[in-house]
PATI-174401 format. One record per atom (N, C-alpha, C, O): x, y, z. Coordinates in steps of 0.2 Angstrom, whole numbers, plus 5000, padded with zeros to 4 digits. Last residue first. Layout:
XYZ
...
REM end
This chain:
502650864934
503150854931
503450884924
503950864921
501550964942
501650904940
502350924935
502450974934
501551114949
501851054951
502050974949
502450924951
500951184943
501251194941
501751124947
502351124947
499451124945
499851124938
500351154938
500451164932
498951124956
499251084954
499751084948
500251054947
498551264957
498951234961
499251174960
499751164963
497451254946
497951314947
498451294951
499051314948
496651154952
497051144945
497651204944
498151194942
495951224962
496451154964
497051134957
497651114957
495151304956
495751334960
496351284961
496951304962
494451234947
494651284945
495451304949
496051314947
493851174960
493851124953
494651164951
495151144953
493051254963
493451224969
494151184964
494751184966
492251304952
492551354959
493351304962
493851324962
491451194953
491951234944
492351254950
492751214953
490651164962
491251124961
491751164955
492351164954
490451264976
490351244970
490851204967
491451204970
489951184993
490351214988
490351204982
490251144980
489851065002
489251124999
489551134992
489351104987
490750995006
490651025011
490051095008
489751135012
491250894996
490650875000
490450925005
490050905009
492151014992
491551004988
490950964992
490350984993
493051035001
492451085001
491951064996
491351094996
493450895000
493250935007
492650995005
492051005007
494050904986
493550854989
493050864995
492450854995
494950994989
494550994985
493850924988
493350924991
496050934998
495550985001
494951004994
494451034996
496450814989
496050824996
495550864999
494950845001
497250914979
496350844980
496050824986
495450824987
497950954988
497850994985
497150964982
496550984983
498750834990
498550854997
498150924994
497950954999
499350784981
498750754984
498450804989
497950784991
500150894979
499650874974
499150844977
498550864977
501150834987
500850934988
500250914983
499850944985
501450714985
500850734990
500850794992
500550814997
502250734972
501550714971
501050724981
500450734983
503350784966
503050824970
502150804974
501850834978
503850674960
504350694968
503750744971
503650744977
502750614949
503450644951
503550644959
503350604963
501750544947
501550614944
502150634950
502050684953
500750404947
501650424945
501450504942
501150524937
499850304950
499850384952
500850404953
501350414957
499350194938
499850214945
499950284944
499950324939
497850114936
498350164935
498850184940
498750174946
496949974931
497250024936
497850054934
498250024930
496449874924
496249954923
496550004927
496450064926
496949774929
497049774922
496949844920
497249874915
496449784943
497149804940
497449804932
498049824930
495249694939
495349764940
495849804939
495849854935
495749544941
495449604934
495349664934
495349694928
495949564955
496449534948
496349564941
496749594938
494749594959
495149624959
495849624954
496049674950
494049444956
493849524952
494349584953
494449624948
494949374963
494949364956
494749444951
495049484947
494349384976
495049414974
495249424966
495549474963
493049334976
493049384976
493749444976
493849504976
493549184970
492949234967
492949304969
492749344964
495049114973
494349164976
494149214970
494449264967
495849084962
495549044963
494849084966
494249084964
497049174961
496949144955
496349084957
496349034953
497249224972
497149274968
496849244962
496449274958
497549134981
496649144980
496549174974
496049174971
498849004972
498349054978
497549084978
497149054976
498948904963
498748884971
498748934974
498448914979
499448974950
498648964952
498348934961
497848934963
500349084946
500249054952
499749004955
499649004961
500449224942
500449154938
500349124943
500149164947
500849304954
500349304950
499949254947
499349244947
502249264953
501949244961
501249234956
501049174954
503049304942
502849244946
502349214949
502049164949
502849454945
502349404938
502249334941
501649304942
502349524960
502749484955
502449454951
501949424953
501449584967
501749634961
502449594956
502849604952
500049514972
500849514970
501249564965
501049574959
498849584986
499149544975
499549554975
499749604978
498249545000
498549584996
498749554989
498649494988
497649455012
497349505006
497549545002
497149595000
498649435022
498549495023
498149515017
498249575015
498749295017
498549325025
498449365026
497949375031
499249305006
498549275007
498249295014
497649305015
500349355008
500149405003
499349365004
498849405003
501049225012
500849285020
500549345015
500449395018
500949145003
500549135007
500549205013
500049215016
501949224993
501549214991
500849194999
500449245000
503349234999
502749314999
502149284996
501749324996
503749105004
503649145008
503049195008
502649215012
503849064989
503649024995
503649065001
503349025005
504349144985
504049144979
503449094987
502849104990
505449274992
505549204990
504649214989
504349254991
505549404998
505249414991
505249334988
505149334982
505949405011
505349425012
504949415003
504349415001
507349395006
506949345010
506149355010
505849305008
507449525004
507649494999
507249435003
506649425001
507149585019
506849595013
507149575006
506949615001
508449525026
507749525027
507249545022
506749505022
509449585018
509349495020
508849485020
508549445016
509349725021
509149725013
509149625013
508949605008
509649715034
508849745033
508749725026
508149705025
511049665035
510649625038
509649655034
509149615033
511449795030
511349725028
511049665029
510749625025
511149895037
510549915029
511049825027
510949805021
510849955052
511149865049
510749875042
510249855042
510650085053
511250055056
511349975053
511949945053
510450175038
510250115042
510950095046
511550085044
510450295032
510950295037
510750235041
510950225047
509450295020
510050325020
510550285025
511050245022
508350145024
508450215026
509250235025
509650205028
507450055012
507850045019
508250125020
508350155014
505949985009
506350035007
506850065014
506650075019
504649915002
504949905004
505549945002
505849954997
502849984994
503749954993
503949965001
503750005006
501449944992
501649964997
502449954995
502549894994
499950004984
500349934987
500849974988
500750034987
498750024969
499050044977
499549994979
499749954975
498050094956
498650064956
498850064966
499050114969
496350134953
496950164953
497450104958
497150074963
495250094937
495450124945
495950134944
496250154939
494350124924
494850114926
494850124933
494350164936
493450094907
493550084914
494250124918
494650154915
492550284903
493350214902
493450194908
493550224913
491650344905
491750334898
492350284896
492450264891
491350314919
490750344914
491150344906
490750354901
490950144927
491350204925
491050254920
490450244918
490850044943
490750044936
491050134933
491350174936
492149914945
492049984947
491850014941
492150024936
491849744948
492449814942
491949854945
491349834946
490949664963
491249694954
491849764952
492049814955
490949574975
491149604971
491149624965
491449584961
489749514989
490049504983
490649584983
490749624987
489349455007
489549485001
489749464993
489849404992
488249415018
488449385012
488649425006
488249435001
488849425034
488749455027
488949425021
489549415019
489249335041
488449325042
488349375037
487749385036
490449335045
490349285040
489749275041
489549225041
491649475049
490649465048
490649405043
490749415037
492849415053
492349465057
491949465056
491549455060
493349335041
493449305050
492849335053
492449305056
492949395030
492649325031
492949295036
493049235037
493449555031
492649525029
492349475033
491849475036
494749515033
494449545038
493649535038
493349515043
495049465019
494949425024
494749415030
494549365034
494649585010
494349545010
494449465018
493949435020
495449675011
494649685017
494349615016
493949585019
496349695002
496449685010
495949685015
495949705021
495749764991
495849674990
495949645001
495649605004
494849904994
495349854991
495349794993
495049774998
493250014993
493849974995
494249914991
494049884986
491750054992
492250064987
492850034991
492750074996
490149964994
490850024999
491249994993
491249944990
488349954998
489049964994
489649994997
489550035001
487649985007
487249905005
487849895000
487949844998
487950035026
487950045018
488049985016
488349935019
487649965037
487550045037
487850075033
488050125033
488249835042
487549855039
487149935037
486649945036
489149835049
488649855051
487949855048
487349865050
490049825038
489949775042
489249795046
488849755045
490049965030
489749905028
489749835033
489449785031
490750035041
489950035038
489449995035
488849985036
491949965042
491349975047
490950005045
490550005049
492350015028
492349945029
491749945035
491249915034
492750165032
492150125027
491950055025
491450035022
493650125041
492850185042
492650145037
492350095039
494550085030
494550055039
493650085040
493150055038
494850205024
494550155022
494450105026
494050065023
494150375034
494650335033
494450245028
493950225029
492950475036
493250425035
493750385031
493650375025
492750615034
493050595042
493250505042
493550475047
491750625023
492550645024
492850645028
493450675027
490850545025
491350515022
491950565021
492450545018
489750635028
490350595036
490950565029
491450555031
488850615020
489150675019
489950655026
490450685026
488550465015
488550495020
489150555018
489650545014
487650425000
488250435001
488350495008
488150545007
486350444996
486650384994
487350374997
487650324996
485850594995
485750555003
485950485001
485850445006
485950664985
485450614985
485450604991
484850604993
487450734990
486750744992
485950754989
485550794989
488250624988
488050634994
487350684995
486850674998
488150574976
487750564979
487650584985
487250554989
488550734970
487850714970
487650674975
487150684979
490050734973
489450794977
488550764976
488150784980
490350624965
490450604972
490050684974
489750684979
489750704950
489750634952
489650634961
489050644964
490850824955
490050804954
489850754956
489750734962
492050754951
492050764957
491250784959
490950754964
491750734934
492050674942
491950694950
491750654954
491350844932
491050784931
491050724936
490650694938
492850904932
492050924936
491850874934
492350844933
493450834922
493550824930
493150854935
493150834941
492650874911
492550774914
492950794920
492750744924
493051004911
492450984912
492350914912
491750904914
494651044919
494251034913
493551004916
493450984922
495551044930
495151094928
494551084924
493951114925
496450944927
495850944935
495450994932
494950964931
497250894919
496550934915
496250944922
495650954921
498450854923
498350884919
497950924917
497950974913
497550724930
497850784934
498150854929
498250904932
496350704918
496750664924
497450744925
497550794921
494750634910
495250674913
495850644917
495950584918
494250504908
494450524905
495050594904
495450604901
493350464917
492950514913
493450544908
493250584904
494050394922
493450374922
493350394914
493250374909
494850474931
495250454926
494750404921
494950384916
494050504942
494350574937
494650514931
494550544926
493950394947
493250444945
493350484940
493050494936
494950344951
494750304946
494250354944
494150344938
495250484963
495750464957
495350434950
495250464945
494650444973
494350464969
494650464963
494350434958
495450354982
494750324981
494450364975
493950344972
496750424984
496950344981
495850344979
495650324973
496250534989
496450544983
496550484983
496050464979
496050475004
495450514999
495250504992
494750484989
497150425006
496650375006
495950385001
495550354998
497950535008
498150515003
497550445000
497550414995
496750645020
497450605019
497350555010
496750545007
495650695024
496150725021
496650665022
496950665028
494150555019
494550575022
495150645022
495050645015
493550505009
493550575008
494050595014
494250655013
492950335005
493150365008
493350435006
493350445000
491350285004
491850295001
492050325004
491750355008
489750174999
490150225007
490950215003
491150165000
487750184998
488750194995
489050215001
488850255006
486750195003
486750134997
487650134996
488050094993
486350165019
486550205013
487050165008
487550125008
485250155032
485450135029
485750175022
485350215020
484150235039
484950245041
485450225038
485950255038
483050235027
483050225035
483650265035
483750325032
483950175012
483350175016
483650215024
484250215026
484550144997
484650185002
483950215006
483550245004
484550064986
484650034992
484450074998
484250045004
484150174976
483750114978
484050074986
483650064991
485250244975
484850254977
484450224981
484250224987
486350134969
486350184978
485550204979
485250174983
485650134957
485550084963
485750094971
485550064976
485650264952
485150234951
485150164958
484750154963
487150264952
487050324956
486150284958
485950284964
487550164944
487650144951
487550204954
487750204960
487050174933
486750124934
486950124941
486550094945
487750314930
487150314931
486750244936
486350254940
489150244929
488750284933
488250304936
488150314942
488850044924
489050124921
488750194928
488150184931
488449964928
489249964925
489150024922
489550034917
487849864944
487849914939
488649904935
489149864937
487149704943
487649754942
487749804940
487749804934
485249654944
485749644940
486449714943
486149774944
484249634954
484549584949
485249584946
485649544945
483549714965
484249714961
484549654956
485149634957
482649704977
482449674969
482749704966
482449744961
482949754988
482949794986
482749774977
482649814972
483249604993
482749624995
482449714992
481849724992
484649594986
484049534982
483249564986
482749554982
485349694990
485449684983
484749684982
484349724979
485449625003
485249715003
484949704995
484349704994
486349495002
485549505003
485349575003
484749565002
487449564993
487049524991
486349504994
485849494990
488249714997
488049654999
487349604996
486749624997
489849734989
489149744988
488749674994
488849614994
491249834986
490949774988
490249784989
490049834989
492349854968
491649884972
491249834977
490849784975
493949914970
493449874967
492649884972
492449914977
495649954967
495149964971
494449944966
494449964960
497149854967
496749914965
496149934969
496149914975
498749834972
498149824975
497649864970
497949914969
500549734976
500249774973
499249774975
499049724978
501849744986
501349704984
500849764981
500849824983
503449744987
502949714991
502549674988
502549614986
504549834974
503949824978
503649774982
503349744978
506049894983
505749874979
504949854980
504749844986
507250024984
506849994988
506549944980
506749944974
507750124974
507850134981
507250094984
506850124988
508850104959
508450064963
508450114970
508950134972
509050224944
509450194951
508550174956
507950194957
508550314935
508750244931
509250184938
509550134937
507950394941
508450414939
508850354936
509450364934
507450314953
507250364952
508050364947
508550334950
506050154961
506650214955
506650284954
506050314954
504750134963
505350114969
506050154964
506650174966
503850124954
503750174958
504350184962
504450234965
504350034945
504350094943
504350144950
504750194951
503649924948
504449944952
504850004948
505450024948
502549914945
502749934950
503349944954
503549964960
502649934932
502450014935
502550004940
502850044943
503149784928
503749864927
503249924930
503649964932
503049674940
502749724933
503149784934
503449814938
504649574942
504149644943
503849674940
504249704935
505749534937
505149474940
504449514943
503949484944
506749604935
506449584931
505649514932
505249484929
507449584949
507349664947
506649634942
506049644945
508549484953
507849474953
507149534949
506549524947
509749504955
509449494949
508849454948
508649414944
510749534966
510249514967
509849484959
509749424959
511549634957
511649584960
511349544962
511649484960
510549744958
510549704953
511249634953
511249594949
510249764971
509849734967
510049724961
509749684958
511449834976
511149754978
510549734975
510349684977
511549934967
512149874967
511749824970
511849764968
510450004972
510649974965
511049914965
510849854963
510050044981
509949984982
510249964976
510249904975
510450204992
510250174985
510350114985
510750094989
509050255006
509650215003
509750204996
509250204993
507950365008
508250315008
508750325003
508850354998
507750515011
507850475017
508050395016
508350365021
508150615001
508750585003
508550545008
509050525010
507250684994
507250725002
507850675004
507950685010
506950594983
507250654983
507750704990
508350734991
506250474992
506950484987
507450544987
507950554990
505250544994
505750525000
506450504997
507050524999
504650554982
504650614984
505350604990
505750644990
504550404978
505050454975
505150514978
505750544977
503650354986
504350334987
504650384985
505050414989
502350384985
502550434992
503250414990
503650454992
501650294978
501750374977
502150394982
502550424979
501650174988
502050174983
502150234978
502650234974
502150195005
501550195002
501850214995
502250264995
503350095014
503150165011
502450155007
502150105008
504150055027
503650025023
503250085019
502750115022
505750035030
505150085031
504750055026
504950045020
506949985043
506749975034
506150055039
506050085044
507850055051
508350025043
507750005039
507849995033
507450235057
507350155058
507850145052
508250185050
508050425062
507650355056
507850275057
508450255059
508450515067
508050465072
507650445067
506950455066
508850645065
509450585064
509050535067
509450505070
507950745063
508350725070
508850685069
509250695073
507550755051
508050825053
508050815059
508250865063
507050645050
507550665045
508050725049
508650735049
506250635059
506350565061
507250595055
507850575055
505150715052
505550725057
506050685060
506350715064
505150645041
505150705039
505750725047
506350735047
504350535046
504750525043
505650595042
506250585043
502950585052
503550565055
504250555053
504750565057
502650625041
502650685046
503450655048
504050675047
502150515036
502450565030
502850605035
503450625033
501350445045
501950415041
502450475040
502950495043
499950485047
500650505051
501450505050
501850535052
499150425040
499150485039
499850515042
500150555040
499450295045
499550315039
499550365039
500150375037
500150285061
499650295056
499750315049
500150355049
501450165063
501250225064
500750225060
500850195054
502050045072
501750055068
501550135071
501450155076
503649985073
503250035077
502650035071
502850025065
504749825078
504349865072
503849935078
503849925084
506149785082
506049825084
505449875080
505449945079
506749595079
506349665073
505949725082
505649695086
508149525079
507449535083
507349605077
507649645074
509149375075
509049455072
508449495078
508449445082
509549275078
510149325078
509849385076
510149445076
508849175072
508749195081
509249245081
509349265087
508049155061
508549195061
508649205068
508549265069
506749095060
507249065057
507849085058
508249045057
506049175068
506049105072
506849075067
507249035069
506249295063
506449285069
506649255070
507249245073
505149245051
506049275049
506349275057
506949265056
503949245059
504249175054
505149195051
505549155050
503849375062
504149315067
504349245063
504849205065
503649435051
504449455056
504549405060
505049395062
502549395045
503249375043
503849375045
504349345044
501649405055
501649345054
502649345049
503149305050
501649545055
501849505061
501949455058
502549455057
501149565042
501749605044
501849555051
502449545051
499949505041
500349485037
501049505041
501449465044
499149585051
499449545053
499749505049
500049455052
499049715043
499649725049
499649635052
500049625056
498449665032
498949685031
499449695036
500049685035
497149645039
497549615038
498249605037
498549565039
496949765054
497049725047
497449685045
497949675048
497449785068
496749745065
496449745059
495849725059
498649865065
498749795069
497949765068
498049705067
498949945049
498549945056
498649855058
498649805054
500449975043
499949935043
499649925049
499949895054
501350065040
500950105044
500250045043
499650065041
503050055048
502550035044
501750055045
501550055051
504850045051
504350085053
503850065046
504150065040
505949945062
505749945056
504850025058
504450045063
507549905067
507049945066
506849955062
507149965057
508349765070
508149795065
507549825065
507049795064
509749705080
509049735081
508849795075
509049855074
510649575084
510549635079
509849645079
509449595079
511749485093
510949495091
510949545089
511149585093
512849355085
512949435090
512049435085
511849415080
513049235078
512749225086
512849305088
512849305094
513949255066
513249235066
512949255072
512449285071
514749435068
514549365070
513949365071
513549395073
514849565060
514649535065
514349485063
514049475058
516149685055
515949615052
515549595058
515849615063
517249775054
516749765055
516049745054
515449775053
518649755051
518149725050
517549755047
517349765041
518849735065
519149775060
518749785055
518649845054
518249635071
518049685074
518449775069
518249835069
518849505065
518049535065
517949605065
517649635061
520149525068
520049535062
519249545061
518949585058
519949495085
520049565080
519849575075
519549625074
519649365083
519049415083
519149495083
518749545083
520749315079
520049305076
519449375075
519049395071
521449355087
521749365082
521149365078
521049415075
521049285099
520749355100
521049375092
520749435091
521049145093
520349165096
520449255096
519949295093
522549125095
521949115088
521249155089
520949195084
523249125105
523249185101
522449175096
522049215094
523248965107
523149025112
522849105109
522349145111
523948945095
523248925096
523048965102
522448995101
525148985097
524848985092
524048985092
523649025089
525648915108
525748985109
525449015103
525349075104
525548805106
525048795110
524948875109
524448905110
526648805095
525948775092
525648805096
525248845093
527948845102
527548895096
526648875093
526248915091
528048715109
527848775112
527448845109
527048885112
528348645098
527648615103
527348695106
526748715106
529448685094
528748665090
528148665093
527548675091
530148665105
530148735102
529248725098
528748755099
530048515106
529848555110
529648625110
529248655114
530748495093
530148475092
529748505100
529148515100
531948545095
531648565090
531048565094
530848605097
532548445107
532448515108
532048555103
531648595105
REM end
């Protein structure tokens, strides 16, 4: 009689087990490996750069390995990012990641749209494997909100048959030497420089190294090496070295001019480089350091990774970008999309191009002069304040004037 009681409580045991199971799940709040989780993601890498096909290339290699997860990505324009965010804030209609542009973290910081990541990064204990400016830009207040991607500077591309027909032998490296050789280049329809001026953050990331060149830097907009600077970019445009349209162009824009052959130089970053050699292998390009007027330098770019206040799966999103950051992963798809490591690791690294392609290498060495636009929470009322300076300068206007007014407006907003 026992052993049938027994028998009876077992089958009456095991019967129960399953929904016992999956209450404690659902209490929980716990989801099973095989339930499919959809993580929204919001990024503004164009689908015909590189960079946006690195971004395919990872979510599907993360998909294929994780059949439980799908990525629901939306690409939004860079100029658009900031907006949408904003609004995407005071509807309650935010994604779990966002791919940010690395000025812009801390101000979103503030405005609360992401998450604090501390406890999971330092758990994580990876933190330390990043040049400290770059993971500078993802903190605020001695707390993690996101981490870096990847980092980029800006350098000078040139094309090598224009160069050799215009009997240029040699590089410029100082100002004059590259105001002198726009010239020379610049024939016909043809124009020796192409830069971008656009109003958006693309403007300010291309002038920045001009201003810091000379020695100035947003503390001094005012001063006379920041005129200088902004001179400079009003001369060559009108030399005719420099299409006065550079203020409608975006860096994408100025990449098409120089495929076209419709500028013999263009200021642009590391992510053009593979778009360069699939789409025009009939231009025989080079690169150099960006020449300067009293101290080398450019400016600091790249992109952090950053998971939103109210993510509906912020576990599942912070899996997926710790995955995104293995040494074997971010290194080849940072190849795909022409981007540089903001980890030491990676960098060190001699099997990638960074440490091999002749025309990434310069880059590599650029960053040695690159600067991060760390200038606080307030920084794109700033930028957006160099923007419109730029505009009226290439738009005629006096530079002291424009100079003068923009500095007034910035200065009480830096830090």
């Amino acid at each position: 009689m026992k052993s049938k009681i027994f028998l009876l409580l077992t089958v009456f045991c095991l019967l129960l087990l399953p929904a016992c199971s999956s209450g404690d799940k659902k209490s929980n709040g716990n989801e099973g490996s095989d339930k499919q989780v959809v993580i929204k993601v919001w990024d503004y890498l164009a689908p015909d750069a590189a960079s946006g096909k690195e971004q395919v290339e990872l979510i599907k290699k993360y998909e294929e390995e994780h059949p439980n997860i799908k990525f629901d990505r939306t690409y939004i324009p860079f100029a658009d990012l900031k907006t949408k965010l904003l609004q995407g804030v005071a509807g309650n209609e935010l994604p779990d990641i966002v791919v940010i542009d690395n000025p812009d973290h801390q101000s979103f910081i503030e405005a609360g749209v992401f998450a604090d990541l501390t406890q999971e990064i330092e758990d994580w204990g990876q933190a330390d494997q990043y040049f400290e400016g770059a993971m500078a830009s993802a903190m605020m207040d001695g707390k993690y909100y996101g981490i870096p991607n990847n980092s980029n500077a800006l350098a000078i591309y040139y094309n090598k048959d224009m160069f050799e027909e215009a009997g240029i032998t040699e590089l410029p490296n100082t100002w004059d030497e590259l105001k002198e050789v726009a010239r020379k280049l610049t024939k016909d329809d043809v124009k020796g420089f192409a830069m971008s001026g656009t109003k958006s953050e693309e403007a300010t990331f291309q002038f920045l190294p001009y201003l810091w060149q000379t020695g100035a830097d947003l503390d001094s907009f005012g001063s006379d090496n920041a005129k200088k600077a902004l001179s400079f970019i009003q001369d060559l445009v009108s030399e005719g070295s420099l299409s006065q349209n550079m203020v409608n162009w975006d860096q994408t824009d100025v990449l098409v001019q120089f495929q076209t052959k419709k500028a013999a130089m263009m200021e642009n970053g590391p992510w053009q480089i593979p778009r360069l050699k699939e789409e025009s292998p009939d231009i025989n390009f080079g690169v150099f350091t960006m020449p300067y007027d009293k101290q080398p330098a450019s400016v600091l770019g790249g992109e952090n990774w950053a998971i939103t206040a109210n993510a509906e799966h912020k576990k599942e999103a912070w899996d997926f970008i710790k995955w995104t950051q293995q040494p074997e992963i971010l290194g080849p798809m940072h190849e795909i999309g022409g981007r540089l490591p903001s980890r030491r690791d990676i960098a060190a690294d001699e099997q990638y191009n960074w440490a091999q392609d002749e025309h990434v290498k310069v880059f590599m060495e650029q960053l040695e002069s690159a600067k991060p636009r760390a200038y606080g929470s307030k920084y794109p009322e700033i930028s957006t304040n160099i923007q419109e300076a730029i505009q009226r300068a290439i738009a005629g206007e006096d530079v002291n004037t424009v100079m003068d007014n923009a500095a007034k407006k910035i200065e009480p907003l830096l830090p």
